[in-house]
FISEMI-454982 format. One line per field, with one value per residue (C-alpha): chain; residue in three letters; x, y, z. Coordinates in nm, 2 decimals, always signed. Layout:
N
kette = A,...
rest = ALA,...
px = X,...
py = Y,...
pz = Z,...
end
This chain:
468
kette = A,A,A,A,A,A,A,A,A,A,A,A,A,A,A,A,A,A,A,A,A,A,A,A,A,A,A,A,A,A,A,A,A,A,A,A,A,A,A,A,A,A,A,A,A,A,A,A,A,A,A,A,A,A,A,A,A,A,A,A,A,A,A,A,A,A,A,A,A,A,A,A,A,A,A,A,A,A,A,A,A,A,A,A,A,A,A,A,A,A,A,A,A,A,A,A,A,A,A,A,A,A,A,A,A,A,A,A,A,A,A,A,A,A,A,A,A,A,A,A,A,A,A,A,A,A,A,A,A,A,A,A,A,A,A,A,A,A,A,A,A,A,A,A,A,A,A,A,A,A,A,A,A,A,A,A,A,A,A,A,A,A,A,A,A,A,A,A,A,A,A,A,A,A,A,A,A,A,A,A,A,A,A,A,A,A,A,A,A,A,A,A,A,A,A,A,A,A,A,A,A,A,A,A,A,A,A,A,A,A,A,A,A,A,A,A,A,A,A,A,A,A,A,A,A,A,A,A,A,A,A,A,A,A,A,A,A,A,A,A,A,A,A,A,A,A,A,A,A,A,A,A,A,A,A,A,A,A,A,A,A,A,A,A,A,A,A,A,A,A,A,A,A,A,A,A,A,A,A,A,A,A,A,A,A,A,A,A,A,A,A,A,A,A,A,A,A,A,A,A,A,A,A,A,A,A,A,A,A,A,A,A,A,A,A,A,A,A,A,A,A,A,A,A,A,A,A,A,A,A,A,A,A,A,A,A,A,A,A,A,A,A,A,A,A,A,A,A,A,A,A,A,A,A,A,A,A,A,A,A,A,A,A,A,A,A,A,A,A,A,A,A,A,A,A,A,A,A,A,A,A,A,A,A,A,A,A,A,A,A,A,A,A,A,A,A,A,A,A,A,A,A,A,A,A,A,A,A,A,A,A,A,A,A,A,A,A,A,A,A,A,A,A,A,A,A,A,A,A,A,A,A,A,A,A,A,A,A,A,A,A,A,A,A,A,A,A,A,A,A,A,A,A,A,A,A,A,A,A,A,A,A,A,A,A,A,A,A
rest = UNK,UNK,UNK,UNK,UNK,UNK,UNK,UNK,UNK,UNK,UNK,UNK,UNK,UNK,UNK,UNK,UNK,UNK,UNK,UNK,UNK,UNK,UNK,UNK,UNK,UNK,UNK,UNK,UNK,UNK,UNK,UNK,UNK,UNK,UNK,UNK,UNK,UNK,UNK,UNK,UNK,UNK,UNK,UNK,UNK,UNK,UNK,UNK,UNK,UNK,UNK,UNK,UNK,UNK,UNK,UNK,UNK,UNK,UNK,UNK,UNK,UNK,UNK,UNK,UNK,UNK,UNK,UNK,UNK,UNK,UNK,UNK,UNK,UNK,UNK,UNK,UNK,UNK,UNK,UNK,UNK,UNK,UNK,UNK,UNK,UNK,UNK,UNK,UNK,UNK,UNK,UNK,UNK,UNK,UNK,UNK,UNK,UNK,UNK,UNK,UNK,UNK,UNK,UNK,UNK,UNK,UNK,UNK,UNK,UNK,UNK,UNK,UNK,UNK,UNK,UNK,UNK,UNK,UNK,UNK,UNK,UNK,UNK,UNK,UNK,UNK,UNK,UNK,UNK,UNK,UNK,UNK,UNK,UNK,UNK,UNK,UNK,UNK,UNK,UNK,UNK,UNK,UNK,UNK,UNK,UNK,UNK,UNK,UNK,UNK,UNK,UNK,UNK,UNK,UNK,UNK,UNK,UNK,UNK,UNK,UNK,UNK,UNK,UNK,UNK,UNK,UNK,UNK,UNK,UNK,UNK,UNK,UNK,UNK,UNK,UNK,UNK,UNK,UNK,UNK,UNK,UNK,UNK,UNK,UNK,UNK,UNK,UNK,UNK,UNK,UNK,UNK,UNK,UNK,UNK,UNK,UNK,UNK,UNK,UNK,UNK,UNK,UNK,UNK,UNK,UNK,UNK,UNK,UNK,UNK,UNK,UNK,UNK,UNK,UNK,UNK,UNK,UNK,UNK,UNK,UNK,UNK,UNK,UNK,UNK,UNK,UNK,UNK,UNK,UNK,UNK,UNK,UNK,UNK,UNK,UNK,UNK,UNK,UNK,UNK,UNK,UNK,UNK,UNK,UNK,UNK,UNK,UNK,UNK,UNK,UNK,UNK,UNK,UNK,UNK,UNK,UNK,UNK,UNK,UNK,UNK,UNK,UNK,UNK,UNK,UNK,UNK,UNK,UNK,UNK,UNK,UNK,UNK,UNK,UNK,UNK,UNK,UNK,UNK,UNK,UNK,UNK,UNK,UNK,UNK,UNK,UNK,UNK,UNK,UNK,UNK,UNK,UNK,UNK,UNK,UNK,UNK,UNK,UNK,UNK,UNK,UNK,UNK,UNK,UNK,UNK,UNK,UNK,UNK,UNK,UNK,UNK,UNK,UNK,UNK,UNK,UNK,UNK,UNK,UNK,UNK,UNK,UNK,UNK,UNK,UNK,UNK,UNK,UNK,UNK,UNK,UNK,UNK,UNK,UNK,UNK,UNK,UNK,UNK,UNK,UNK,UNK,UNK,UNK,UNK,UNK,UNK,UNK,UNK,UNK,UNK,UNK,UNK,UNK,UNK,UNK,UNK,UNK,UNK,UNK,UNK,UNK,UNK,UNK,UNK,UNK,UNK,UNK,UNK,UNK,UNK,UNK,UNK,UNK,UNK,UNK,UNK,UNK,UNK,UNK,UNK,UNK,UNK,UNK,UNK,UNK,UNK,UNK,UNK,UNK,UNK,UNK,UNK,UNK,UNK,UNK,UNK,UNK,UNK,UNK,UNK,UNK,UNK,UNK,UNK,UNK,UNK,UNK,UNK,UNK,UNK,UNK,UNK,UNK,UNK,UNK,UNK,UNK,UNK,UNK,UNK,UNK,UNK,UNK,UNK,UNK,UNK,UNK,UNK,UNK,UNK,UNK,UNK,UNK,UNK,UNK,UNK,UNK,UNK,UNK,UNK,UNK,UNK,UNK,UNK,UNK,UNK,UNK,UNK,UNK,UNK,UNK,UNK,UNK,UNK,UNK,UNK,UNK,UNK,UNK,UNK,UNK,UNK,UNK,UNK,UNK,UNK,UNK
px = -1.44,-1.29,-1.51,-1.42,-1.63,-1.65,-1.80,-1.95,-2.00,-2.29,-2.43,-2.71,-2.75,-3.00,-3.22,-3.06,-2.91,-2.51,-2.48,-2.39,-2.26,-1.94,-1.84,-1.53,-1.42,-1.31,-1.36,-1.27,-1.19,-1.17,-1.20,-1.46,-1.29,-1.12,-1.22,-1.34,-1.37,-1.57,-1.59,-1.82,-1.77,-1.96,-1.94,-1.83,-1.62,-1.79,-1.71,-1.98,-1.89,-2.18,-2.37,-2.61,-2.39,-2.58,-2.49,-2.81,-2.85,-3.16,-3.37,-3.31,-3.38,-3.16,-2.88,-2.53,-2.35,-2.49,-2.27,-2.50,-2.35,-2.00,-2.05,-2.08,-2.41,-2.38,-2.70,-2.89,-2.68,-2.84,-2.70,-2.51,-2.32,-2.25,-1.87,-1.79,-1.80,-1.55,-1.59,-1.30,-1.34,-0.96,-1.12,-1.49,-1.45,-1.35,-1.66,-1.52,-1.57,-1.50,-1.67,-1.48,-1.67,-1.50,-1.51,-1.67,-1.96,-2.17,-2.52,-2.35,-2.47,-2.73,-2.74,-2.54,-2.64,-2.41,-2.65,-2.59,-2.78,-2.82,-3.05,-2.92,-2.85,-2.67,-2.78,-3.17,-3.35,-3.40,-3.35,-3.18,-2.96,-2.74,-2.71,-2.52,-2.54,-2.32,-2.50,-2.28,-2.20,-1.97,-1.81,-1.72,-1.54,-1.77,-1.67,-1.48,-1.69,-1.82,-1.86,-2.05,-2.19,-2.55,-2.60,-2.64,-2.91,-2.97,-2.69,-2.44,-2.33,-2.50,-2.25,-2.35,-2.16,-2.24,-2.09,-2.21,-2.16,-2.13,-2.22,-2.28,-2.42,-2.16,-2.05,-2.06,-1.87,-1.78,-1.52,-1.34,-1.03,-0.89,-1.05,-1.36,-1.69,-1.96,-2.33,-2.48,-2.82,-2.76,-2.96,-2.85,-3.06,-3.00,-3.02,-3.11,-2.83,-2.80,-2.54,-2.62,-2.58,-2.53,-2.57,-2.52,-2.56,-2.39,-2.48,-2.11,-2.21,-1.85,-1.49,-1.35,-1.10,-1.08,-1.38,-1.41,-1.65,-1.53,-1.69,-1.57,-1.72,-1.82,-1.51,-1.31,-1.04,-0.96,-1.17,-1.21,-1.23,-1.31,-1.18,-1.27,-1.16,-1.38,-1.25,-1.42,-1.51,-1.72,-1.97,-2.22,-1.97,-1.95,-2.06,-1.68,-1.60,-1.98,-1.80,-1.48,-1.67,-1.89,-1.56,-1.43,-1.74,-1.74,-1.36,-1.49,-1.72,-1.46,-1.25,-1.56,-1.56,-1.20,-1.21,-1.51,-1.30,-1.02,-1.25,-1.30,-0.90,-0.76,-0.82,-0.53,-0.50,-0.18,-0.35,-0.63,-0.40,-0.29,-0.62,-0.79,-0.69,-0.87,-1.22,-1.26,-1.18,-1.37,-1.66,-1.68,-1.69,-1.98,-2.15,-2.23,-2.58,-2.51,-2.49,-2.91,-2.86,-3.11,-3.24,-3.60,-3.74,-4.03,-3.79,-3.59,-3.65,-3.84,-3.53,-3.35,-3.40,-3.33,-3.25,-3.15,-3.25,-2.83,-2.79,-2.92,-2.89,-2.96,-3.19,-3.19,-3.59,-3.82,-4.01,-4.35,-4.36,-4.66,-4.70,-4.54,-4.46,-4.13,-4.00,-3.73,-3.78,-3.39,-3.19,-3.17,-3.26,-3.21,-3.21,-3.47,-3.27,-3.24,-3.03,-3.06,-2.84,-2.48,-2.24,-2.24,-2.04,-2.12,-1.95,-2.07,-1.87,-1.92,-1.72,-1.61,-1.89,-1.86,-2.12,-2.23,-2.34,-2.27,-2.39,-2.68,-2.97,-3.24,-3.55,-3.81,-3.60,-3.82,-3.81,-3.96,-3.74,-3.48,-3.31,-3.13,-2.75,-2.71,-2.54,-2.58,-2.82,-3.06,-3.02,-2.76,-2.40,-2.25,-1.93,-1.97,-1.77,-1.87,-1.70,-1.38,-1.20,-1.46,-1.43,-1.64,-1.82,-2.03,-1.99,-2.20,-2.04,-1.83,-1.53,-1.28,-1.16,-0.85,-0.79,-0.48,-0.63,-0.95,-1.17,-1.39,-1.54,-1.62,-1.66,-1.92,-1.87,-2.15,-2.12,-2.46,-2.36,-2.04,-2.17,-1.93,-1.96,-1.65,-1.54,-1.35,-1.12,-1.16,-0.90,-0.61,-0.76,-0.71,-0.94,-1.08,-1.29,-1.50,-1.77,-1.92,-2.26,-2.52,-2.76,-3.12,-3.38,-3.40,-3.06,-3.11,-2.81,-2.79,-2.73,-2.74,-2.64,-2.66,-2.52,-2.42,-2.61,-2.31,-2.22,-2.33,-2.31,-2.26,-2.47,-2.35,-2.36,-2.44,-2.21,-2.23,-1.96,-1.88,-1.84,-1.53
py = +0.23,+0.18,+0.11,+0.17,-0.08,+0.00,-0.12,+0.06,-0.15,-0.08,-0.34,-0.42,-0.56,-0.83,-1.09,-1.23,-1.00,-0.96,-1.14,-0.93,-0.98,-0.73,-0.61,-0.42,-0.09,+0.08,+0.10,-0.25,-0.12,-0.31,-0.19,-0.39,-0.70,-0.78,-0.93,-0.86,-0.94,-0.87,-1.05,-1.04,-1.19,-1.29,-1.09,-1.25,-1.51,-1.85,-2.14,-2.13,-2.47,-2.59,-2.31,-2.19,-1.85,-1.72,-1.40,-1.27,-0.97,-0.74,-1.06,-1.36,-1.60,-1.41,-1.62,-1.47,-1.78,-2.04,-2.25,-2.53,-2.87,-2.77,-2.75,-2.50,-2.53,-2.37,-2.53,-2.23,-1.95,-1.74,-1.81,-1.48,-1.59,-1.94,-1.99,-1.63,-1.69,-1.84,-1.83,-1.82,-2.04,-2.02,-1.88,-2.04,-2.15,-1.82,-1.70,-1.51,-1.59,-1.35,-1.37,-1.33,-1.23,-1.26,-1.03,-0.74,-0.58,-0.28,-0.55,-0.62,-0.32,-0.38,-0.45,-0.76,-0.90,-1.18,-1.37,-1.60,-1.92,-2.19,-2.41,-2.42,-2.10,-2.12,-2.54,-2.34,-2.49,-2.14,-2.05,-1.76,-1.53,-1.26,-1.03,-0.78,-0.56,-0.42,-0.12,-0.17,+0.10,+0.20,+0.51,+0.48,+0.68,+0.65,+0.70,+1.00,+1.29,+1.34,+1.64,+1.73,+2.05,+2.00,+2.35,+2.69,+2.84,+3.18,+3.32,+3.09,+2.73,+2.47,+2.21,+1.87,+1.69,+1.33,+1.04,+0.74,+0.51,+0.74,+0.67,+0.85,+1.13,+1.32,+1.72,+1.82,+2.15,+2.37,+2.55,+2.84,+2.90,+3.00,+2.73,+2.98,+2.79,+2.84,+2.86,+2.54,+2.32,+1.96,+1.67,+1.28,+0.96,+0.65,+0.31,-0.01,-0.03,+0.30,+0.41,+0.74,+0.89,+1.25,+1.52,+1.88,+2.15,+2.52,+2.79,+2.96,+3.33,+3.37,+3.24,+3.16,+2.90,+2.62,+2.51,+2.20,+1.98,+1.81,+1.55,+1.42,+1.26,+1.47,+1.48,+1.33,+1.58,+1.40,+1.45,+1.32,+1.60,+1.65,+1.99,+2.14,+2.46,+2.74,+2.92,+3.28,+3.08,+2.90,+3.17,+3.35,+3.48,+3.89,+3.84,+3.81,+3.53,+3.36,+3.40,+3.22,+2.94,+2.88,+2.84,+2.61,+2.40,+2.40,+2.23,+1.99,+1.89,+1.82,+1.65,+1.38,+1.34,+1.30,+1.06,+0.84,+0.82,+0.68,+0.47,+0.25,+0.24,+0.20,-0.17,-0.23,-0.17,-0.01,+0.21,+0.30,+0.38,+0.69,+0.80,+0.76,+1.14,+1.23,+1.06,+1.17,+1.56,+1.52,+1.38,+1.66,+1.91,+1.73,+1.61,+1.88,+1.79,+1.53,+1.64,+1.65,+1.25,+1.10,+0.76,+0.70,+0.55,+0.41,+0.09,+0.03,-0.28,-0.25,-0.32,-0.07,+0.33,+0.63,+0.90,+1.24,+1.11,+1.00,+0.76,+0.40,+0.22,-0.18,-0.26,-0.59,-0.57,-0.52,-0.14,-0.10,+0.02,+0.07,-0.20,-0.08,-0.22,+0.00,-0.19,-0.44,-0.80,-0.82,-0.54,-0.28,+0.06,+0.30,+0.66,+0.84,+1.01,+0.78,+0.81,+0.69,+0.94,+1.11,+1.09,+1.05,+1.03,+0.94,+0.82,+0.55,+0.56,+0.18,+0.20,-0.09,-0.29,-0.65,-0.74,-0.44,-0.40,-0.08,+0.00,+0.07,-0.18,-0.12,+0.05,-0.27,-0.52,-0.79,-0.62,-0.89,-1.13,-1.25,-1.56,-1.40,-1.34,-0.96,-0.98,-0.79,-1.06,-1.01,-0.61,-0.56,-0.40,-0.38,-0.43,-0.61,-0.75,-1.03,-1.13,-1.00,-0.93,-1.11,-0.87,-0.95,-0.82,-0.98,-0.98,-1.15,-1.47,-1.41,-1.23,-1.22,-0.89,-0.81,-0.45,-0.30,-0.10,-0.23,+0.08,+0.22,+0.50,+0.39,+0.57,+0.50,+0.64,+0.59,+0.65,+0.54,+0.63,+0.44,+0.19,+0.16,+0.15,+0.17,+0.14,+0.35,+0.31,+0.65,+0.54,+0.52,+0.70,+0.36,+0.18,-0.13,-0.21,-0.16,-0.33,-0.30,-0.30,-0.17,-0.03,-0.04,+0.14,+0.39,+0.28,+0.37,+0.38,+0.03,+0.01,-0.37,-0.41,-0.72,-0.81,-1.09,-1.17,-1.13,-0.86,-0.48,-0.29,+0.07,+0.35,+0.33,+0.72,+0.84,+1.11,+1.43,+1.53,+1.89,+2.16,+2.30
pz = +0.48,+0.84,+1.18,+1.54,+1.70,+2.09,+2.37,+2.64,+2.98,+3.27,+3.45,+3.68,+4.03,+4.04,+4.20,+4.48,+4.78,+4.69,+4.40,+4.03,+3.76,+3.64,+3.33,+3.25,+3.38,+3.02,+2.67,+2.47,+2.11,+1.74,+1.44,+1.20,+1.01,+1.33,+1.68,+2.00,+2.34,+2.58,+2.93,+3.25,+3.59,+3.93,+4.23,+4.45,+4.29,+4.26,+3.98,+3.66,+3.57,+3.59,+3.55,+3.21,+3.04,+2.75,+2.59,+2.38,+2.17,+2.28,+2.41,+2.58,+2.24,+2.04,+2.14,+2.03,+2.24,+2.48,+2.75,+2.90,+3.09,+3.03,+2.67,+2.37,+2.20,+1.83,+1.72,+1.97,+1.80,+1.57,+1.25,+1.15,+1.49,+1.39,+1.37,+1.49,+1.87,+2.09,+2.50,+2.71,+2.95,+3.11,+3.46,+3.41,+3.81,+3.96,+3.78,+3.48,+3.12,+2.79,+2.47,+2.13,+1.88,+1.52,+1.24,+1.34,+1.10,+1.11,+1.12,+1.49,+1.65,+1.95,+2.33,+2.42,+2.74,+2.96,+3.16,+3.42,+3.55,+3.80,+4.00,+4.26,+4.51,+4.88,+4.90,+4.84,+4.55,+4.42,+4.04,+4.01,+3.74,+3.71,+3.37,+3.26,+2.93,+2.71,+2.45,+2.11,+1.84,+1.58,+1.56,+1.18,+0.93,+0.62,+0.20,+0.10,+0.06,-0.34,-0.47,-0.82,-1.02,-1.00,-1.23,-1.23,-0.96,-0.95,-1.10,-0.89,-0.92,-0.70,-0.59,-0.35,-0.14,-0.09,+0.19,+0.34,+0.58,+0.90,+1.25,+1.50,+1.24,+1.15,+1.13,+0.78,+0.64,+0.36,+0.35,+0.16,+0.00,+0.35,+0.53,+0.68,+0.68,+0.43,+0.50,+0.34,+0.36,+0.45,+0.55,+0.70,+0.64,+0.88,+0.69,+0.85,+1.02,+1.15,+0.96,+0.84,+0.44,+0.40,+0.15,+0.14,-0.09,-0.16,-0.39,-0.53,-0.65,-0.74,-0.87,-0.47,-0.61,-0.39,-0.22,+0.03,+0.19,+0.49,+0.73,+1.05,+1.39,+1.70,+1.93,+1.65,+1.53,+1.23,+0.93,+0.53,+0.24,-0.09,-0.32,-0.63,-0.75,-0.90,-1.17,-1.31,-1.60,-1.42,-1.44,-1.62,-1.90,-2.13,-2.46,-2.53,-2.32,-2.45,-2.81,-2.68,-2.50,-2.80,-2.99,-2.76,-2.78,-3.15,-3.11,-2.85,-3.12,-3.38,-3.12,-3.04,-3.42,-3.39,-3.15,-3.28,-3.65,-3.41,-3.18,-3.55,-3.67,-3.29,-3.13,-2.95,-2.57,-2.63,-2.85,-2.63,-2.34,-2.47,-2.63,-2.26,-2.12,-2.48,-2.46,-2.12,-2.20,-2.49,-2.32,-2.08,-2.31,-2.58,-2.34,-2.10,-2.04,-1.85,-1.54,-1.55,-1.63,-1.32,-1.21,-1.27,-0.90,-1.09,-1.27,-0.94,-0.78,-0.47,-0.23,-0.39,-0.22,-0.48,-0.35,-0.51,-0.81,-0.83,-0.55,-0.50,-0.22,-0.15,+0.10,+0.30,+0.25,-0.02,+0.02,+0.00,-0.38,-0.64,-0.92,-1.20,-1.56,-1.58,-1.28,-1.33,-1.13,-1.11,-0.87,-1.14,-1.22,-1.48,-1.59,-1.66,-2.00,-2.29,-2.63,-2.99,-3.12,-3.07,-2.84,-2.44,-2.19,-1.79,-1.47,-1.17,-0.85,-0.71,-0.42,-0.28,-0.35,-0.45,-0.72,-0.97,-1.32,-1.48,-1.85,-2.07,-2.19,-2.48,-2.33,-2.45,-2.24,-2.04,-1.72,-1.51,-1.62,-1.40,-1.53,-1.87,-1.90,-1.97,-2.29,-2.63,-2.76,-2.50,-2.49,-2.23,-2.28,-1.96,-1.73,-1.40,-1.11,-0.92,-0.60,-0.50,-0.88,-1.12,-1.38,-1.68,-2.00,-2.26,-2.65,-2.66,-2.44,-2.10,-2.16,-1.86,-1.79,-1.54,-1.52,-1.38,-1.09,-0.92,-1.03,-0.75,-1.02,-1.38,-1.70,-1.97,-2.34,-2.59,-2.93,-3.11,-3.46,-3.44,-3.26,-2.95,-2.60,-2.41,-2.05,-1.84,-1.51,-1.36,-1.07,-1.31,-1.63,-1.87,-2.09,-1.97,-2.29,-2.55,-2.68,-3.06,-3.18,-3.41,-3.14,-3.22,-3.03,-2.74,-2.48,-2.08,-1.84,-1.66,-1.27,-1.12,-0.75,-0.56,-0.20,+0.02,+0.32,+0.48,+0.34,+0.39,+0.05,+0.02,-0.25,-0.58,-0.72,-1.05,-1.10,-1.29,-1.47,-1.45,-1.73,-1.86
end
C-alpha cells in the first residue's frame, strides 16, 4: 500500500509588531517509508542560536523535536519521535532551521507547529515567540479493490467490493462491460487514523460479462480495479441447464472423493504441486456454501472491529464490548459455522500484514487463555507468519515453513473424515502444507492478528469463494 505524504504550509503573524515566522511557499512531498522536510524561518532574518525551537504536534507538550541552549534534547520527544528527527541547523543564525522527519507513517497525520522562543526582544526583557503550523495528511492509494459473490438476491447476484486504507475518502465505481457506470450502494468507515475502509455492493440481474469496481482519489486520474466476469450460468438456470448443473455437481463430488483418496497416497511437495489447480476447483464446486461462512463478533477480542461479518480489523484500543464467555483473551476470532463432517474449503486475504494466524481450532478451546502455543495438542491447526518471512506451522512442535511466494491470500482445505488440513498459497496456486490429524469435536475457522506498535496493520478478509 503506497502513501503521498504532503504538506500544506500557512502561517500566522504573531505577538510582537513585525516579527513572523515563514513557512514554505509549495507543497513538500514523500511518500510513506521515506523522509521529509519541512523548514520555517524568521522574518526578518535574525540568528536562533540561542534561541528555544520546538516543533510540537497539535499542542505545545507534544514535542515532535526540541532545540534548547544549542543542543538537541531527545529526552523531551515523544517517543514514537525518538530517533526519527534530525534539525538542520546549517542556517540556524540567519534564522532558518528545517526539520527531517524519518520514515513517514500514516499515525503521523496532525498539525505540526514550528515555534520560536527567546528572552530577550530588541535589548527589552520581554518574552516573546513566533509559530507557525503546518496541517499534515496523506493522500494514500489503499489495498486493491476485492470483489466476492455474496448470493443470489432477488433474482440477481449480489456482489461487494471491499478496500482499505484510503484517505481522503475515496470515489468508488462499478462499471460495465463497456466501462458505463452502474448504480450501486456504498458506504466508507474512517479508522483511528483516518484512513478510511470501503465497501460497496451491486445487484447483477443479468449475464453483462465483465464487471468492475474501481476506486481512485478526488482529483487523482489514476485509479486501482478489480474484474470478474458474469457468465449466463451464473443465473437462475431452465430445468435443462438445472439437470446439467446438478450433473456437474454430482462430478464435483466424486472429484473431492478423488482428491481426499489422493490427499492419503500423495506426501511429497512435488506431488502436491500439480494436484494444487485440483483441490482448489474441487473445493469450489463441493463446497459452495461457503460463501455464507461469517465471523462471529461475539469471540473477537475486544480490540478487534468486525465488520460485514468478513472483515476484521485491529484496533490500537480495546472497544467497549459485553462480557462474554465465547470471547477469546488472545487477538482471535472465529466463524460463526463450524464442521465435524465432510469436506471444506475457504480463503483469508492477509494482506501485507506482518503477524497472522490463519486456521481452524476445536470449538471447547480455553478461550481466555493467552499463554499456550497453538498447536494440535492444545486444539489449534493453523499457519502463521511472524515478522517479516517467519513462516511456521505446528505438528505438533514448530515446523519452519519457507514458501516460494510470500502469499498475501491463503487457502484452507479441511477434510474431517480424512483427517487433513492443508494450506494453500493463493498468490502462486502451490501447496504450502498439510497437516494430519484425527479431529475430534466441533472445528471453527481460526483468525489471530497481532501488530507492532510501530506498525499499522491493515483488515484481514474472509473471502467467499464463488460458485461455478
Amino acid at each position: 500500500m503506497a502513501f503521498m505524504f504532503i504538506l500544506v504550509l500557512s502561517f500566522y503573524k504573531l505577538v510582537s509588531g513585525q516579527w513572523q515566522v515563514k513557512g514554505p511557499d509549495k507543497f513538500v512531498q514523500a511518500l510513506v517509508g521515506q523522509d521529509a522536510v519541512f523548514s520555517c524561518s524568521l522574518f526578518p532574518e535574525t540568528s536562533a542560536k540561542t534561541m528555544e525551537v520546538r516543533f510540537f504536534k497539535n499542542q505545545l507538550h507534544a514535542v515532535v523535536h526540541l532545540y534548547r541552549d544549542g543542543k538537541d534534547l531527545e529526552p523531551m520527544q515523544m517517543p514514537q519521535y525518538q530517533g526519527r528527527t534530525e534539525l538542520v541547523k546549517d542556517f540556524i543564525a540567519w534564522g532558518i532551521v528545517s526539520l527531517r522527519l524519518k520514515n513517514i507513517t500514516p499515525s503521523d497525520i496532525g498539525l505540526y507547529v514550528c515555534w520560536f522562543s527567546s528572552p530577550v526582544y530588541d535589548e527589552e526583557l520581554e518574552t516573546w515567540s513566533l509559530l507557525s503550523s503546518f496541517p499534515v495528511f496523506f493522500p494514500g492509494w489503499g489495498s486493491l479493490p476485492l470483489i466476492s459473490m455474496v448470493g443470489y438476491v432477488d433474482g440477481g447476484i449480489q456482489l461487494l467490493c471491499l478496500s482499505s486504507g484510503w484517505f481522503p475518502q475515496p470515489i468508488v465505481k462499478w462499471k460495465g462491460p463497456q466501462g458505463q457506470n452502474l448504480s450501486s450502494d456504498s458506504r466508507a468507515n474512517a479508522d483511528e487514523h483516518s484512513l478510511f475502509d470501503v465497501e460497496t455492493s451491486l445487484i447483477i440481474q443479468e449475464s453483462t460479462g465483465s464487471i468492475s469496481c474501481s476506486i481512485h482519489l478526488a482529483e487523482q486520474s489514476h485509479e486501482v480495479e478489480s474484474k470478474v466476469l458474469i457468465r449466463e450460468t451464473f443465473f437462475q438456470p431452465s430445468p435443462w441447464r438445472l439437470a446439467s448443473i446438478l450433473l456437474g455437481l454430482v462430478c464435483g463430488g466424486l472429484c473431492a472423493i478423488i482428491l481426499g483418496m489422493t490427499i492419503v497416497f500423495f506426501k511429497s511437495k512435488e506431488a502436491w504441486f500439480f494436484m494444487v489447480p485440483v483441490a482448489l476447483t474441487s473445493g469450489l464446486t463441493y463446497a459452495s456454501s461457503l460463501p455464507h461462512l461469517t465471523l462471529d463478533p461475539e469471540t473477537a477480542h475486544p480490540q478487534f472491529c468486525v465488520s460485514d461479518l468478513k472483515t476484521v480489523t485491529h484496533r490500537r484500543s480495546p472497544q467497549e464490548v459485553p462480557y462474554s464467555e465465547k470471547r477469546f483473551a488472545r487477538k482471535s476470532v472465529v466463524a460463526s459455522q463450524g464442521f465435524q463432517a465432510g469436506k471444506h474449503y475457504w480463503e483469508g486475504d492477509v494482506g501485507y500484514n506482518k503477524w497472522w494466524y490463519i486456521g481452524v481450532c476445536r470449538d471447547d478451546v480455553d478461550r481466555k487463555e493467552t499463554c499456550a502455543t497453538l498447536s494440535p495438542n492444545n486444539g489449534y491447526w493453523v499457519f502463521r507468519l511472524m515478522r517479516e518471512h517467519l513462516y511456521s506451522t505446528f505438528n505438533p512442535h514448530v515446523i519452519t515453513l519457507n514458501p516460494r511466494t510470500p502469499p498475501t491470500r491463503v487457502g484452507v482445505f479441511l477434510d474431517c473424515e480424512g483427517g487433513t488440513i492443508s494450506f494453500f498459497n493463493i498468490n502462486d496456486q502451490s501447496l504450502i502444507c498439510c497437516l494430519t490429524c484425527q479431529f475430534e469435536g466441533l472445528l471453527r475457522p481460526y483468525i489471530q492478528h497481532e501488530i507492532y506498535v510501530e506498525e499499522n496493520g491493515t483488515p484481514l478478509f474472509l473471502c467467499p469463494v464463488p460458485w461455478g
